[in-house]
Structures are given as structure tokens and as C-alpha cells.
N, C-alpha and C positions, 0 to 999 in steps of 0.2 A: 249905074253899074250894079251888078248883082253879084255879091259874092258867094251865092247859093250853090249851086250843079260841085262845086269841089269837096262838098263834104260827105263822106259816111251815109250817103243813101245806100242801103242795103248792106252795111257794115255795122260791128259793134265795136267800142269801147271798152275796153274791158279796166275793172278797177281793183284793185287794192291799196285801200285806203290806210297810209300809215301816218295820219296826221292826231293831232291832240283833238278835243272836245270840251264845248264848253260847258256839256254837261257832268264835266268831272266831277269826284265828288270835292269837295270844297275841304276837308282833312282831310286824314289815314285815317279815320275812325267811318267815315264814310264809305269807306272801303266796302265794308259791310254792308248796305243798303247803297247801294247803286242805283243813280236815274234809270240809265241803260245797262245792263248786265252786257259785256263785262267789260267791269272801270278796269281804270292804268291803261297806259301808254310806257310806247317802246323805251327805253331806256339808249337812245342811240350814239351817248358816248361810249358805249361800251362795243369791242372791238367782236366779240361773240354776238351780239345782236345785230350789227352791221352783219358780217356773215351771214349768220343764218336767214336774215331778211333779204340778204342779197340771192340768195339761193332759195327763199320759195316764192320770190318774184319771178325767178328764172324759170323755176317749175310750174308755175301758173299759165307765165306770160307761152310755154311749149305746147299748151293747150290750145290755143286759139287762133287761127290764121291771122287776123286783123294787125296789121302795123302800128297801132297806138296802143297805150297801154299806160293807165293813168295810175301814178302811187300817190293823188292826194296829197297831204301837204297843207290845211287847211289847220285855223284857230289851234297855232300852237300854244299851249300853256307854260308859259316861261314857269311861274308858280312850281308846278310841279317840280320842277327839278332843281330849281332850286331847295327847295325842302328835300328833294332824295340825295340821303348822303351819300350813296354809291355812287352817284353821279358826280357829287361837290369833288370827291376823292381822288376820280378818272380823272377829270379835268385839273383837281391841284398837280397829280403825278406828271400828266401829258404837257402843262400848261398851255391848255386850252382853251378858250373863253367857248359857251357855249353856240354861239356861231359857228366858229372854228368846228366846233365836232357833228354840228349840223349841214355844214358843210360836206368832210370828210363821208359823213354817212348821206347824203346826196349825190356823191359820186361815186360811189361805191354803187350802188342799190340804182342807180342811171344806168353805168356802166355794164351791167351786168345785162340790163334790158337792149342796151346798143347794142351789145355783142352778139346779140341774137336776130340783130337788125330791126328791132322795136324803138318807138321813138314814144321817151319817156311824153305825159300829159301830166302836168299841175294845175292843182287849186292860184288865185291869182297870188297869197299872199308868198308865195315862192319866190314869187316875180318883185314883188313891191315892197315886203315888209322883212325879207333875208336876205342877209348878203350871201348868196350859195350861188355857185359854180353850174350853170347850167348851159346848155350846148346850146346851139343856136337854130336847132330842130326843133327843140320841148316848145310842144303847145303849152297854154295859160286860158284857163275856162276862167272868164271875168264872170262872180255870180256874186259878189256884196252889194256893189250898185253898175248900174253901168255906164255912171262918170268915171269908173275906172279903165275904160279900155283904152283912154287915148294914153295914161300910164304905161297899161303894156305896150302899147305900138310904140311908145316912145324909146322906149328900150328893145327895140325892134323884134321881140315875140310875135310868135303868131296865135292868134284867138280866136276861142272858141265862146259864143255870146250863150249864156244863161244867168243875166242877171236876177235877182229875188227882186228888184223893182218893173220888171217886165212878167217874166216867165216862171216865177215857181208856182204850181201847183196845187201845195195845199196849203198857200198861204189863205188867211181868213178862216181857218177852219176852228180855230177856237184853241186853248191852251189843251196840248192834249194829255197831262199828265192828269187829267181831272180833276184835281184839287182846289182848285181855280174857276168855280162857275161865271164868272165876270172875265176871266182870263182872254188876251188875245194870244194869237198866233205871235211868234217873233215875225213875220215879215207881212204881217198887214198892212193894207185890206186886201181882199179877194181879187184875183187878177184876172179879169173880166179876159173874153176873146177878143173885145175890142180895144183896151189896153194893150194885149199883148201883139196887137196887129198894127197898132200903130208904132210898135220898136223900128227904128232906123240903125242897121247895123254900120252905118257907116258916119254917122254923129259925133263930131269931132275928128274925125280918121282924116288926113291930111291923102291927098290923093296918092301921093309917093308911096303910102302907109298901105293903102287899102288890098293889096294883094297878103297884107298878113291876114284879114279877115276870110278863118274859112267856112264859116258859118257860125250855126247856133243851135243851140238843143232845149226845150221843156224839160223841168225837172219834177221829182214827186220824192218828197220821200213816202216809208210807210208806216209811219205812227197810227193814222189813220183812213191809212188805205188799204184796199185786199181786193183779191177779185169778186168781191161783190157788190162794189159800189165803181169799181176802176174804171166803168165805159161813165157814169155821170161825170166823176171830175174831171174824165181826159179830154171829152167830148162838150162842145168844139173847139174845146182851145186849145188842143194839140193840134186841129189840122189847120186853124186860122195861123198860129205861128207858122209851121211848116210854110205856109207861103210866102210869109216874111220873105225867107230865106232862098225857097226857089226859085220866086217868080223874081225879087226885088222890089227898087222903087215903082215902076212901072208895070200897067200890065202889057199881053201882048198887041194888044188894040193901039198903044201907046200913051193910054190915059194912066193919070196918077194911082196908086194902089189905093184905095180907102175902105172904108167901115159900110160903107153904103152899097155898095157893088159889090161887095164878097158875102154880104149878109143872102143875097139870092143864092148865089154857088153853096151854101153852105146848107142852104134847105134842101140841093138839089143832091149834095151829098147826100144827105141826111137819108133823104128820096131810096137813091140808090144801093144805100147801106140796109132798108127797113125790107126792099124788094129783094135781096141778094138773101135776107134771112128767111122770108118767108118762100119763097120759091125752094128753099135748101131743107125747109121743114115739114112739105107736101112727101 
């Protein structure tokens, strides 16, 4: 079975990402020298920050035709807030554990997006690692490993596959904060095309389950990418995934998918990509 043709061919995702990081900074003093400018995270026991995040979600998500619309949700830093007394305060008045108001502020900031008939998308720890109220639409993009998706199918989500042990992008690329000449990437090693060709999106998926699978996506971030290097790292192991996904287990001859039989279609690509530039350049 192929769970491929149902996903966001010629669609976008669109994201606002309101999740923690683990490149926080480590005190308040760090504050000052930030990994990634700009450190903190939302403060979303507080009932003014629900608001106003519930409303430039709304305002974002009025921009885009697309019915998905992902707020992240990813490596919350409990740390944090605990050490923010503003927060300890909200929660002693409300008697709230911080759950509870991660919660309240997931439905809120969801609800806002349903109402415009957007169908909220999470990081997978939404799904696995909070107890928060979510609708039984909300995708869950599995991307820590993807032993994790029969988790979410088992909690009957639907999935979207971009694990870092398959398909991230610029894993292998070296520590890129450079301080670190020996440094690795966090998801190494480099994830070959034929690594990423041989994912089984439907491993572990119980047959009942496999209609939550709607695909899958490559990721990149851009620490160290730009458009000047963006056709080597994408090329070809964004379009050998893609197949993954379209074609399925099988091709249409009815032979099994493999590494050996797409390595010609990918030269033929390749063929057709170098002719399409140079006839466009005459």
C-alpha cells in the first residue's frame, strides 16, 4: 500500500513555531550571548500571551490558503520556567501545574486555527511527551526517530514521516557553531539517498493504522545552508525520498522498490534537469 498521492503535493505547510529550544541559553545571564538570537520562550502560563499568540496565529494562518498549519511544539524546556518566577506565581495563583497551563494554552492557540478551518500540525512530543488536549484532526510530524510513529498511530494521530534517522538534510555536516573543529552534527551521520530510500513508511503500522499515514517530508534546516549550495545538499536525496512516498513499496512494473533500480531513473533525472538548463540558457 502506498500512502503517498494524499499528501501536500503542490501544497504548503505553513509553520509558526511556538516551541522551546535546546539551544537555550543555559542561565539569565546567557541571555546576553545567545546561540540563536533571539533566546526566551513564550511564557504560556500567562493569559496575555495565550491571547496575543492565539491571534497572530490567526493572522498568519489568513494569509495562506493551505488547510494545515503547524505551531511546533517541539524540545520544551521545562528548566525554563521553572526558574521564571513570573511563571512559578501564574501557576501558584491559578493552581496550575505546568501541564495544565500548557494545555489551556494548546487549546486556545488550536482553537483559534479550527475556527478558521485550519487543522492545527505538531512536532511529535505533543503527541508522546504532553498530556494536552488535542483534536483528533492534529497531524504529529514524527522527526526524533522513527520508532516513534507506531506511538503516534497508537494513539490514533495522523503522521506526517520526517524522521532525523531517515531524512534530515544537513545532518553530517559538522558542528556548525564552529567552535568545535572535531564537532559532529546532533543527527549524524549524513543521510545518504540511499538511506533515505530505503524508509518504510509503514514499519510497525498495524494495517487498521495505515490510513493515518499521509506521508512524509525532507527537512533542512539553515545553519548551514543558503542558496548557494541548496541544489548539492538537496540533490538527490530529496527526489529519491519523494519516491518513497509516491510510488510506495512497489514500483509500477510490480517489482520491489530498491536502491538499484532508482539509481538509473535518477541519472535520467539528473539528464533531464542539466538539458532543461542548458536549452533555457541558449
Amino acid at each position: 500500500m502506498s500512502p503517498a498521492p494524499k499528501l501536500l503535493l503542490g501544497r504548503t505547510l505553513q509553520m509558526v513555531n511556538i516551541s522551546s529550544d535546546r539551544n537555550y541559553g543555559r542561565n539569565i545571564a546567557n541571555l546576553n550571548n545567545p546561540i540563536e538570537p533571539p533566546a526566551g520562550q513564550l511564557r504560556f502560563a500567562s493569559p496575555a500571551t495565550t491571547n496575543f499568540t492565539a491571534g497572530l496565529l490567526a493572522a498568519t494562518a489568513k494569509l495562506f490558503p493551505s488547510s494545515l498549519f503547524s505551531t511546533g511544539g517541539d524540545e520544551l524546556n521545562v528548566n525554563c520556567y521553572t526558574q521564571d518566577e513570573e511563571t512559578q506565581q501564574i501557576l501558584s495563583e491559578t493552581g496550575q501545574t505546568l501541564e495544565e497551563a500548557l494545555d489551556k494554552f494548546t487549546r486556545a492557540t488550536h482553537g483559534a486555527l479550527e475556527q478558521l478551518g485550519k487543522t492545527p500540525v505538531v512536532w511529535e512530543e505533543m503527541v508522546l511527551d504532553h498530556n494536552v488536549t488535542l483534536s483528533n484532526e492534529t497531524v504529529a510530524i514524527v522527526w526524533i526517530s522513527s520508532a516513534n510513529a507506531a506511538a503516534v498511530a497508537a494513539k490514533n494521530f495522523r503522521i506526517v514521516h520526517g524522521p532525523s534517522d531517515y531524512f534530515y538534510l544537513d545532518c553530517g555536516g559538522g558542528e556548525w557553531l564552529g567552535s568545535d573543529p572535531e564537532g559532529n552534527s546532533w543527527c549524524d551521520p549524513f543521510k545518504t539517498w540511499q538511506r533515505s530510500y530505503t524508509f518504510d513508511p509503514l514499519a510497525n503500522i498495524t494495517e487498521s493504522q495505515q490510513h493515518l499515514v499521509l506521508g512524509g517530508q525532507q527537512l533542512l534546516w539553515t545553519e548551514q545552508s543558503s542558496p548557494e549550495n541548496m541544489d548539492s545538499i538537496m540533490w538527490p536525496r530529496a527526489a529519491s525520498s519523494a519516491e518513497v512516498f509516491w510510488t510506495g513499496a512497489t514500483l509500477p512494473d510490480g517489482s520491489p522498490r530498491n536502491v538499484s533500480s532508482a539509481l538509473p531513473r535518477l541519472h535520467d533525472f539528473s539528464l533531464c534537469g542539466v538539458r532543461f538548463v542548458l536549452a533555457h540558457a541558449i
